[in-house]
N, C-alpha and C positions, 0 to 999 in steps of 0.2 A: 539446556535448551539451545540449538541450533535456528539460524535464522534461514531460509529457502526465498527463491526471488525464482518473480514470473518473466516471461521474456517480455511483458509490458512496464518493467521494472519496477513491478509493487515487489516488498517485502512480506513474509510471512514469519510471526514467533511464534508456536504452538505452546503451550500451556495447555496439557491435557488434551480435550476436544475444543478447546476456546482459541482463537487463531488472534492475536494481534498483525494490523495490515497496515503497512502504511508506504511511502513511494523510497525509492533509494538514495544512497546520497548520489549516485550518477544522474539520478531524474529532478534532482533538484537543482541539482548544479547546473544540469542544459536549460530547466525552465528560470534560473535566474530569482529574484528575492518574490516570494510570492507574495500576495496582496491580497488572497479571498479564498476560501475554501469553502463550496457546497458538499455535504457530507448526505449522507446515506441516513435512512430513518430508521430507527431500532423498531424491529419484529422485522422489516423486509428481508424479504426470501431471494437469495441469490444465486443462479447457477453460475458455474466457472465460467469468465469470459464479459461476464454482463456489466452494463459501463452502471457505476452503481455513486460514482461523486465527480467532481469538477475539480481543477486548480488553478486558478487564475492566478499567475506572476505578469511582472512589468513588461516581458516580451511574447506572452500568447494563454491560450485558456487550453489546458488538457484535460481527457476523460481518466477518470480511474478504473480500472478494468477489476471487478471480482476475480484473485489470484486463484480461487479455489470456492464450493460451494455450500450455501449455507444461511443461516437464519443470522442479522446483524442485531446484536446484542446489546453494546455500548457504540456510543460515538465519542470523541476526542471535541467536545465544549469548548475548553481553553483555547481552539486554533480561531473562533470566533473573533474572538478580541484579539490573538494575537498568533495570526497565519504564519509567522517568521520563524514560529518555532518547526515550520519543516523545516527552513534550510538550516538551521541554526542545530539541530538535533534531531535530522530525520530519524535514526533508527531509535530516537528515544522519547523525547518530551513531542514528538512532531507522528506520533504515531496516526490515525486518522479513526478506526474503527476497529472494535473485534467484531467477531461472528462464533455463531458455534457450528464446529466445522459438520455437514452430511455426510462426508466420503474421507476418511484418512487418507485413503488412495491417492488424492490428488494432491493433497501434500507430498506425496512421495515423489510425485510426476516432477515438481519444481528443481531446479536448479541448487545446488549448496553453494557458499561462498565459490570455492573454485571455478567452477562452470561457470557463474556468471562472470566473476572475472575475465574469465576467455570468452564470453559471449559479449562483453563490452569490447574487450579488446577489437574483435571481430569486425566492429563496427567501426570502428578508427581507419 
């Protein structure tokens, strides 16, 4: 399984049509130790693009942008009691939500490691 990243720098894992989502280690690092995550409600319906949770860190509050489209399956509990587990292990224990993906398509649209690489760079 390959991981794909949005230009809003969520993370995608696909597992079949099941999409684990959650923010980069570049979007963690610029928002700093976070302190709060509002998360998304399992059954909502999401199109690509749609601001679907929050992260509140010590230097500002960001939306999380649906990577791709689809029905929100599971949420990520544990970041309730303990939101540090994004910076501490975004692509793993800091995951935020699956969904089950509408369109494989738009997985395809996203970025692979590389690309985002150079699309961060980019931005430097």
């Amino acid at each position: 399984m390959s991981v794909k990243y949005s230009s809003d720098h969520e993370w995608v894992l696909l597992d079949g049509d099941i999409a684990s989502v959650g923010i980069s280690n570049y979007a963690q690092e610029q928002l700093g130790d976070v302190v709060f995550v509002d998360l998304p409600k399992v059954g909502a319906a999401l199109s690509a693009g749609d601001e679907c949770a929050v992260i509140e860190s010590v230097k500002a509050a960001s939306e999380i942008y649906a990577p791709v489209g689809g029905e929100i399956t599971a949420v990520n509990d544990a970041l309730a009691d303990e939101p540090g587990a994004i910076n501490n292990d975004p692509l793993g224990e800091g995951w935020m939500f699956k969904m089950h993906i509408a369109d494989s398509g738009e997985v395809d649209a996203l970025m692979d490691k590389d690309a985002y690489k150079a699309f961060i760079e980019s931005l430097e």
